[in-house]
N, CA, C and O of each residue as an XYZ file, in Angstrom:
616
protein
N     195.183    149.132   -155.399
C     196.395    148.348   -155.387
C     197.513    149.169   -156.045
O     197.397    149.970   -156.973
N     198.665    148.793   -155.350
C     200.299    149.674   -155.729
C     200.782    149.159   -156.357
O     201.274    148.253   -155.685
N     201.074    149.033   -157.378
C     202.565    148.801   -158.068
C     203.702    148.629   -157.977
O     204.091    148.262   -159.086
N     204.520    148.677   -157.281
C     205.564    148.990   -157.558
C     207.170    148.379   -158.235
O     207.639    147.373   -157.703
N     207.646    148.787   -158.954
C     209.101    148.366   -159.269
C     210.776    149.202   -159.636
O     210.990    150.125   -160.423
N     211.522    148.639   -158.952
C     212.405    148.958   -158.870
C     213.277    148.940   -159.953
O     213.085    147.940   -160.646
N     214.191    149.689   -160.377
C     215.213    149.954   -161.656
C     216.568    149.820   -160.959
O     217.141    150.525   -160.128
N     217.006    148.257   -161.802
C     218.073    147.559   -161.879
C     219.197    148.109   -162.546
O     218.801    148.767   -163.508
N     220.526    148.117   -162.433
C     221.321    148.750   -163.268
C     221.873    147.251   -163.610
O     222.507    146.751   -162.681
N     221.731    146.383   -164.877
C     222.552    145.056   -165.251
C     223.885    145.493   -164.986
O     224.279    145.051   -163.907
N     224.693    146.180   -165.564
C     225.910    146.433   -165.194
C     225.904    147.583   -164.482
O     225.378    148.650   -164.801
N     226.828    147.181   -162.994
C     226.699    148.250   -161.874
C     227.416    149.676   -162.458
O     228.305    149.573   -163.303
N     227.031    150.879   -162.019
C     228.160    151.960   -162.498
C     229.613    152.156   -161.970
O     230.599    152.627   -162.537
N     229.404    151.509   -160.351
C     230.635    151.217   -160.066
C     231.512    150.011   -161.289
O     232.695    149.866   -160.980
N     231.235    149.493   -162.090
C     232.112    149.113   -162.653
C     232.251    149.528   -163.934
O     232.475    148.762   -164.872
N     232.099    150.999   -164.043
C     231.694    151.620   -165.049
C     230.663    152.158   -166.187
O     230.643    153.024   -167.061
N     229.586    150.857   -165.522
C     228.155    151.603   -166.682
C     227.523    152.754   -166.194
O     227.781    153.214   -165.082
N     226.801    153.186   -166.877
C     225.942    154.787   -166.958
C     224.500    154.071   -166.836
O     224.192    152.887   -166.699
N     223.720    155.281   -166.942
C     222.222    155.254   -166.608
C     221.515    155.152   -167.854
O     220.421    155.686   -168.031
N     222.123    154.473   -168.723
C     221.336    154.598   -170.135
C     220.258    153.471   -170.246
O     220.404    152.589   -169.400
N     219.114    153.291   -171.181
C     218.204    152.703   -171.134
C     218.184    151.165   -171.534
O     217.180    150.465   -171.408
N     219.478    150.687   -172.059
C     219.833    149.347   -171.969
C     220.552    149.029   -171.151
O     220.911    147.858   -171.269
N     221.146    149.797   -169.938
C     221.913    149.003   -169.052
C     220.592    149.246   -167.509
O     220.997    149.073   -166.360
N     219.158    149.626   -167.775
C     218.113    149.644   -166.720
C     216.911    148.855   -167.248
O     216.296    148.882   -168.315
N     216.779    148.046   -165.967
C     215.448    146.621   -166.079
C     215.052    146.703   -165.035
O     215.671    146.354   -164.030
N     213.096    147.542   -165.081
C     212.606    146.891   -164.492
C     212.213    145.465   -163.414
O     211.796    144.397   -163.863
N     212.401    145.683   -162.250
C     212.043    144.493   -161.595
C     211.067    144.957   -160.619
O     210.975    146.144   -160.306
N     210.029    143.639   -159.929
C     209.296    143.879   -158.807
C     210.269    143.546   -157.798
O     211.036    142.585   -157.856
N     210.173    144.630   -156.612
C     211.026    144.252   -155.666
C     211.457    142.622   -154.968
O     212.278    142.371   -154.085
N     210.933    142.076   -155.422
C     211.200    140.371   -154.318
C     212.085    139.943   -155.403
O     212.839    139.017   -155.103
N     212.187    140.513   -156.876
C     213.002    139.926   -157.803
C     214.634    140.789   -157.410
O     215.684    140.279   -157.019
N     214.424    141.734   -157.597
C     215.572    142.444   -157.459
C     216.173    141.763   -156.162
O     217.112    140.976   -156.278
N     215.718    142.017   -155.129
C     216.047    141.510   -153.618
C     216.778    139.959   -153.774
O     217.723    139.497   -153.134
N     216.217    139.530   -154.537
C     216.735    137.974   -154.646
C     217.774    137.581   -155.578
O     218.374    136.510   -155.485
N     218.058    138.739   -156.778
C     219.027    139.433   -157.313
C     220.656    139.330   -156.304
O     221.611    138.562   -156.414
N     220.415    140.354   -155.455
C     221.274    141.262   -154.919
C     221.577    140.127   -154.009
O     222.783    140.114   -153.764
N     220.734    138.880   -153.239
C     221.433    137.962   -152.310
C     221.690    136.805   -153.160
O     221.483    135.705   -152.647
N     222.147    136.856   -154.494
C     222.713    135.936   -155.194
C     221.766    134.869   -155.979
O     222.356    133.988   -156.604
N     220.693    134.877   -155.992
C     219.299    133.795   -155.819
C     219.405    133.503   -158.122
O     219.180    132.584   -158.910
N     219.852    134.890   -158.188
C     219.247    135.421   -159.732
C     221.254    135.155   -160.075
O     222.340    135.121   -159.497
N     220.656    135.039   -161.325
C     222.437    135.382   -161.888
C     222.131    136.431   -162.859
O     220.991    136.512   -163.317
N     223.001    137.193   -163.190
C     223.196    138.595   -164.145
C     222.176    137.947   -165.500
O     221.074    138.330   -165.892
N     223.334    136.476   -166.143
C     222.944    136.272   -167.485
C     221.456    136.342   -167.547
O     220.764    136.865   -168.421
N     220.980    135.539   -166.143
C     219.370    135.562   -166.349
C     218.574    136.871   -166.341
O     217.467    136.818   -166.876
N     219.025    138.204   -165.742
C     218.871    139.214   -166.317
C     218.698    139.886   -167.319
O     217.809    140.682   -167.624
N     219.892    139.419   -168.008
C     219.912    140.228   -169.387
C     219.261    139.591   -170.326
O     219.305    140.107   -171.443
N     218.522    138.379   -170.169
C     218.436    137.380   -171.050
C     216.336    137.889   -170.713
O     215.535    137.657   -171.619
N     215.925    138.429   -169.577
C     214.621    138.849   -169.430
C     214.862    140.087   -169.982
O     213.804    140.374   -170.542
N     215.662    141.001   -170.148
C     215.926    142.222   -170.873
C     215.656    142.114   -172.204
O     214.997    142.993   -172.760
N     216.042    141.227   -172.761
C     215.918    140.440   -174.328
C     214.679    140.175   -174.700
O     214.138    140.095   -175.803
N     214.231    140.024   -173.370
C     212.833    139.307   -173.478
C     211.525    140.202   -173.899
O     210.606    139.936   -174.674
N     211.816    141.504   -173.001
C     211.114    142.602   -172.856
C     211.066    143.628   -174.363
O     210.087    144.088   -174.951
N     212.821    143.766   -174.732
C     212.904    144.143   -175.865
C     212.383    143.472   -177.211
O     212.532    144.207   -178.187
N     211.926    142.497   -177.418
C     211.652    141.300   -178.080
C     209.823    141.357   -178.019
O     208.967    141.376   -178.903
N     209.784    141.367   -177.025
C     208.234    142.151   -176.734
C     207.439    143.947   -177.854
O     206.599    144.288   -178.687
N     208.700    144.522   -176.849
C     208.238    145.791   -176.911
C     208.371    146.139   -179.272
O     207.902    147.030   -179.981
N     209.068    145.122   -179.536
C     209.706    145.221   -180.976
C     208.867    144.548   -181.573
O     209.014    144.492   -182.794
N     207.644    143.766   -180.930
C     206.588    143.520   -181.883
C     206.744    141.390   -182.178
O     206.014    140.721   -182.910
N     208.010    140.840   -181.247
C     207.886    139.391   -181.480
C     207.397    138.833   -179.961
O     207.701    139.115   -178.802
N     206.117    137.524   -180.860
C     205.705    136.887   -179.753
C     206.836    135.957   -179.514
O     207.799    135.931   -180.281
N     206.752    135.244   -178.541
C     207.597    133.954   -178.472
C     207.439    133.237   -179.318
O     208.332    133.080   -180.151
N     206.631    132.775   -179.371
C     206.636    131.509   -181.008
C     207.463    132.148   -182.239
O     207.739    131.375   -183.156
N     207.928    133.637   -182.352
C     208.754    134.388   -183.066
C     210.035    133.800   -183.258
O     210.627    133.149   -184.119
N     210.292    134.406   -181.819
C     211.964    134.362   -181.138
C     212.076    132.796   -181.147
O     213.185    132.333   -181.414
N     210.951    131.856   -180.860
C     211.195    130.136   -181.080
C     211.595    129.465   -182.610
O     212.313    128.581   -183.076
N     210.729    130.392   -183.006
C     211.057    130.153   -184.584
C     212.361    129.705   -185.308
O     212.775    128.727   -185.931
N     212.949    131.378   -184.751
C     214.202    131.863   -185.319
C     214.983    131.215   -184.524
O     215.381    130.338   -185.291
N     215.651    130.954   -183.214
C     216.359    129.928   -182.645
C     216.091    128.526   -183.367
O     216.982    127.743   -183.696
N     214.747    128.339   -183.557
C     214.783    126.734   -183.847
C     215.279    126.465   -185.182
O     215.836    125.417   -185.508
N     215.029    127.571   -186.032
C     216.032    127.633   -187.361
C     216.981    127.581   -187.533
O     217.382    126.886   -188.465
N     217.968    128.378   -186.627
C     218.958    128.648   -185.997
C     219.777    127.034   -186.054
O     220.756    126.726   -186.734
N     219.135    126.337   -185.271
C     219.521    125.092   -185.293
C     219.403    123.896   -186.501
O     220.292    123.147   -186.905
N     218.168    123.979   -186.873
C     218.337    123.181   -188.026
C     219.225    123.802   -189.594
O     219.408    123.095   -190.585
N     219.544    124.848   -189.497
C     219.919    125.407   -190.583
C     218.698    125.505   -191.617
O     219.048    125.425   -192.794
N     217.512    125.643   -191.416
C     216.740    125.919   -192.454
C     215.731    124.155   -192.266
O     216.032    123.119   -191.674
N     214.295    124.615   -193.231
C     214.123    123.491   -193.229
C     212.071    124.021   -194.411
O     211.383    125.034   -194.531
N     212.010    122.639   -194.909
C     210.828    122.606   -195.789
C     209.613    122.976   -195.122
O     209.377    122.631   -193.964
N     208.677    123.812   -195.967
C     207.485    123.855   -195.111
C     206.293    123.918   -196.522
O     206.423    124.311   -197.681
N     205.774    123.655   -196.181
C     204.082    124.224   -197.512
C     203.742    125.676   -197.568
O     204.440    126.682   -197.436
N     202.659    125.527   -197.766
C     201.916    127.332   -198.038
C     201.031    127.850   -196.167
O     201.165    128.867   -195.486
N     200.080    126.403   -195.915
C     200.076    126.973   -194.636
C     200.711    127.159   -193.347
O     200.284    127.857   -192.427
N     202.222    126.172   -193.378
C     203.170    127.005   -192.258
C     203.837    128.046   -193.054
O     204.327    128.857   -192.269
N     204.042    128.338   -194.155
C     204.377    129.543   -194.233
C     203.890    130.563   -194.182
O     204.538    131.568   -194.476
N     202.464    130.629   -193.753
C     201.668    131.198   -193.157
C     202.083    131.839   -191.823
O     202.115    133.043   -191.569
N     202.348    130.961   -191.138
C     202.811    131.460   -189.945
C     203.610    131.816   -189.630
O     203.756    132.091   -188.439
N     204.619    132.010   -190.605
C     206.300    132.716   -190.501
C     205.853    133.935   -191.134
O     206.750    134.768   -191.000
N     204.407    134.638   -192.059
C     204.809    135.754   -192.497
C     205.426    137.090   -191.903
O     206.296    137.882   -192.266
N     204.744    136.992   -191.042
C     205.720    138.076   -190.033
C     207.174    138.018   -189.855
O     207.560    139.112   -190.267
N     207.762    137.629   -189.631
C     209.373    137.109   -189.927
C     209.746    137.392   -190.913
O     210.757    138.094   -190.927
N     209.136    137.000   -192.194
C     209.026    137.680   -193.676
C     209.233    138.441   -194.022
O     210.196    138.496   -194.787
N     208.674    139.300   -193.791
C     207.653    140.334   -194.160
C     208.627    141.400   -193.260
O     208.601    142.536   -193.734
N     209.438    141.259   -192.115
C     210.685    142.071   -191.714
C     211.705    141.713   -191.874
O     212.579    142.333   -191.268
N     211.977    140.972   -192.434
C     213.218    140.257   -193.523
C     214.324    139.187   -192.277
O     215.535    139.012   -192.146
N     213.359    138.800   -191.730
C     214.200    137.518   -190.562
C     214.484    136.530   -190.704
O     215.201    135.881   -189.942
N     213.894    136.084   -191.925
C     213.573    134.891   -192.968
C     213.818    135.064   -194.182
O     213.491    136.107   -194.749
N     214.573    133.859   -194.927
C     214.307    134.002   -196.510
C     213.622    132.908   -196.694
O     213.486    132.214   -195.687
N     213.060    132.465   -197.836
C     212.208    131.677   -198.371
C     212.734    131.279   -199.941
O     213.307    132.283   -200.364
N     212.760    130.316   -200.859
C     212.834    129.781   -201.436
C     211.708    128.727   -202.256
O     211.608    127.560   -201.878
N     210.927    129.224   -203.339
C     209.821    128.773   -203.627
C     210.395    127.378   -204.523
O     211.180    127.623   -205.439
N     210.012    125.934   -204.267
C     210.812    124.878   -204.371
C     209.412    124.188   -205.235
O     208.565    123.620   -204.545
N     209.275    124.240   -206.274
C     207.826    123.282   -207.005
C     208.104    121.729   -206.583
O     208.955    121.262   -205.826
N     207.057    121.085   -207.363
C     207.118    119.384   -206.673
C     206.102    119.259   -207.197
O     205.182    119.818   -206.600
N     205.677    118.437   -208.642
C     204.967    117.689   -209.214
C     204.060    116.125   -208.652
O     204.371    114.975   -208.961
N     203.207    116.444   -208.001
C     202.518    115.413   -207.054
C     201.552    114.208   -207.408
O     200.759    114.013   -206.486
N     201.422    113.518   -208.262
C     200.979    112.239   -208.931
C     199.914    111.728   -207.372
O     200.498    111.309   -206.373
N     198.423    111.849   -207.402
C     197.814    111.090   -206.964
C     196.242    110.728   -207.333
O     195.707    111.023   -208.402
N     195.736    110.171   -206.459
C     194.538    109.382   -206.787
C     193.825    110.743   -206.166
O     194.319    111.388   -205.241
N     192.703    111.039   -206.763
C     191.827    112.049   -206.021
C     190.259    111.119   -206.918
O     190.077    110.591   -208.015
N     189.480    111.345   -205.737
C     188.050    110.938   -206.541
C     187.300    111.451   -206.996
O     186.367    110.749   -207.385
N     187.209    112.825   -207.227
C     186.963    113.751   -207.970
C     186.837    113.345   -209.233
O     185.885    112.963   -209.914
N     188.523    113.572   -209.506
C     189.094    113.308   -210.859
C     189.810    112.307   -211.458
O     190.353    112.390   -212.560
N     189.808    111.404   -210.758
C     189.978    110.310   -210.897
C     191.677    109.770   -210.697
O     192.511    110.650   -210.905
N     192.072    108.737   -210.408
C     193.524    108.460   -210.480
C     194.385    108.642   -211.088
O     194.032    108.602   -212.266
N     195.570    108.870   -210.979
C     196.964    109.123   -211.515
C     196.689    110.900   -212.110
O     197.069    111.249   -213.227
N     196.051    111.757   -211.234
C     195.898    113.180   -211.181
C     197.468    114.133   -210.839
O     198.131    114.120   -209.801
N     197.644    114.672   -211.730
C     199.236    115.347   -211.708
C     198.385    116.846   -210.638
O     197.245    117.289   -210.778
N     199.272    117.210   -209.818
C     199.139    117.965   -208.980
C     200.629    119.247   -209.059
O     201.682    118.651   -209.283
N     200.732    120.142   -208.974
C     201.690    120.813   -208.745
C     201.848    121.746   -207.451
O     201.451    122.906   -207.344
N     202.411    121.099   -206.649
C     202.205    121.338   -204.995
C     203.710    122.583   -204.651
O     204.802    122.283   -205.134
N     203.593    123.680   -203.950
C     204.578    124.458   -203.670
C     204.876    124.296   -202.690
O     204.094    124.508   -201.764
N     206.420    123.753   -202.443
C     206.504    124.122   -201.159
C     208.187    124.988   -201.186
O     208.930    125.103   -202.161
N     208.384    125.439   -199.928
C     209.151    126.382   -199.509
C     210.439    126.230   -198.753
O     210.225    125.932   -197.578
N     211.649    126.337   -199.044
C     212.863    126.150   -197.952
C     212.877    127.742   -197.525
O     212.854    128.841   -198.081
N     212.935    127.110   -196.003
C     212.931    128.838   -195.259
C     214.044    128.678   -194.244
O     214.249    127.679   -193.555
N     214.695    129.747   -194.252
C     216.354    129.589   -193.266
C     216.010    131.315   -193.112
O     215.258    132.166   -193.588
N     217.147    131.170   -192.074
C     217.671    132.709   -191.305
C     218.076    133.555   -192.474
O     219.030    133.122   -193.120
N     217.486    134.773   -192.902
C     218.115    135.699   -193.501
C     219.818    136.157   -192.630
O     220.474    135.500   -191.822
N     220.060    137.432   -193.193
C     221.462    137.917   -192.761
C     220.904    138.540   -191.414
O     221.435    138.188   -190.361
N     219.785    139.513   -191.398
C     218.979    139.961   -190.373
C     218.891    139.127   -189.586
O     219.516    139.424   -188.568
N     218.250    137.877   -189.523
C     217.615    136.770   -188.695
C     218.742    135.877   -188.045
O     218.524    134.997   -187.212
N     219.802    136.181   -188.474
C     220.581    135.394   -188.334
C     221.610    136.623   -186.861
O     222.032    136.362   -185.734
N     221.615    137.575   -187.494
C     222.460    138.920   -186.378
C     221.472    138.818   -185.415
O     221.938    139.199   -184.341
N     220.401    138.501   -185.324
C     219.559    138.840   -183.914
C     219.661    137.860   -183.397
O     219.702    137.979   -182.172
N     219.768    136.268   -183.983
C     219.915    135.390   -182.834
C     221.203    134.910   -182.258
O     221.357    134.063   -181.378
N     222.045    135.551   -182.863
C     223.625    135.618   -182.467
C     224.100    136.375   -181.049
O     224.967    136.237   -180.186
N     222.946    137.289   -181.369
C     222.943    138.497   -180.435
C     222.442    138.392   -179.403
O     222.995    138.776   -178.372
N     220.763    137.605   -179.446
C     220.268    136.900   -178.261
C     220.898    135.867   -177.620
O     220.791    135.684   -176.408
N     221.593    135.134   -178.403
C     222.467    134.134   -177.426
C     223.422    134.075   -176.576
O     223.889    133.294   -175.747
N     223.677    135.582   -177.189
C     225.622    135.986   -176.434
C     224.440    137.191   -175.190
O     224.946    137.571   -174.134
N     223.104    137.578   -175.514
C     222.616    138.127   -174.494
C     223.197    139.740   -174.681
O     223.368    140.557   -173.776
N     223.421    139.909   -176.024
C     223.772    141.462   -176.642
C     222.769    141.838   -177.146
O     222.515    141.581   -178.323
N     221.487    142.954   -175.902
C     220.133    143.589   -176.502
C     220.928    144.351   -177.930
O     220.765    143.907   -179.067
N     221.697    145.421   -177.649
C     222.078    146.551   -178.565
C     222.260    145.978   -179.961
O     221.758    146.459   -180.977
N     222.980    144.970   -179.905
C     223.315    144.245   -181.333
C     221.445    143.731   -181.566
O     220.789    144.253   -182.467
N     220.928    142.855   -180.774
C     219.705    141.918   -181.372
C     218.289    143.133   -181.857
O     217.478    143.033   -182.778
N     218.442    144.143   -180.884
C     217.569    145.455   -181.134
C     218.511    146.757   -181.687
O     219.104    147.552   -180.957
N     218.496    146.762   -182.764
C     219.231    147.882   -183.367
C     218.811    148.731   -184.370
O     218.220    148.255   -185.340
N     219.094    150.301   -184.260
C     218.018    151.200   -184.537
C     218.393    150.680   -186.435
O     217.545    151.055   -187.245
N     219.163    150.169   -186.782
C     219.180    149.415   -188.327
C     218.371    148.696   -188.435
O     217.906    148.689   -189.575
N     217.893    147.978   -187.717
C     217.128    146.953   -188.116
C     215.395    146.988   -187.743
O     214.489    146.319   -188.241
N     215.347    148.090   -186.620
C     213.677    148.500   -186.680
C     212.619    148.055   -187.671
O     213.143    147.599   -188.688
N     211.577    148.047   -187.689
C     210.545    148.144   -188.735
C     210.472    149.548   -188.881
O     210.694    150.374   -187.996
N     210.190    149.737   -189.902
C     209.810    151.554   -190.156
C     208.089    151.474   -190.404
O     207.485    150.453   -190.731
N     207.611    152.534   -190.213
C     205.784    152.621   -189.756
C     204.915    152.828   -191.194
O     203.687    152.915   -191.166
């Protein structure tokens, strides 16, 4: 079995772009084709370009969902095991965190009732980082959302 795919220029050179590696996207031919007779619109282009780069940079979707959905709430409370699942975000500075204590009064049968507990939980919002990449994904600007500043280093 063949492969094949064709290299898209998002912005044509007739209207001035070059052959550089953010203005070329991969497509399988029936995509491109359906492209070119109007079927596709550009934004939805650049917005699978995002997608790919977003990939190739090490975020799953539940990543990039994350950070949009933060995006929207402006931040929001979590415990120790969803912050579990943001460490990655973390841990490349896409996220800040805020360690928030909370003194927890309950019945446990263990130890019997009115047991003082000291429970951690966390306010987590868009860092300055986290916040430039989804600005960037929304307006559908790879160069700004993938930028050699903001890489992980190895």
């Amino acid at each position: 079995m063949v492969l094949t795919l064709d290299i898209h220029h998002i912005e044509y050179v007739a209207e001035g772009a070059g052959n550089s590696h953010d203005n070329l996207l991969p497509l399988c031919p029936n995509c491109h084709a359906l492209y070119h007779q109007g079927h596709i619109p550009r934004d939805s282009l650049r917005t699978w370009k995002l997608l790919l780069l977003a990939l190739k940079e090490g975020f799953d979707r539940r990543s990039v969902d994350t950070l949009l959905a933060l995006d929207l709430l402006d931040g929001f409370i979590v415990w120790g095991d969803a912050l579990l699942n943001c460490a990655a975000l973390i841990a490349s500075g896409y996220l800040k965190i805020e360690e928030q204590d909370e003194v927890v009064e309950q019945d446990n049968f263990l130890f019997g009732p009115g047991k003082v507990n000291r429970v951690s939980k966390y306010w987590i919002e868009l860092s300055e980082k986290g916040r430039t990449f989804v600005e960037a994904w929304k307006r559908g600007d790879q160069n700004a959302a993938i930028s050699p500043s903001r890489t992980r280093t190895s």
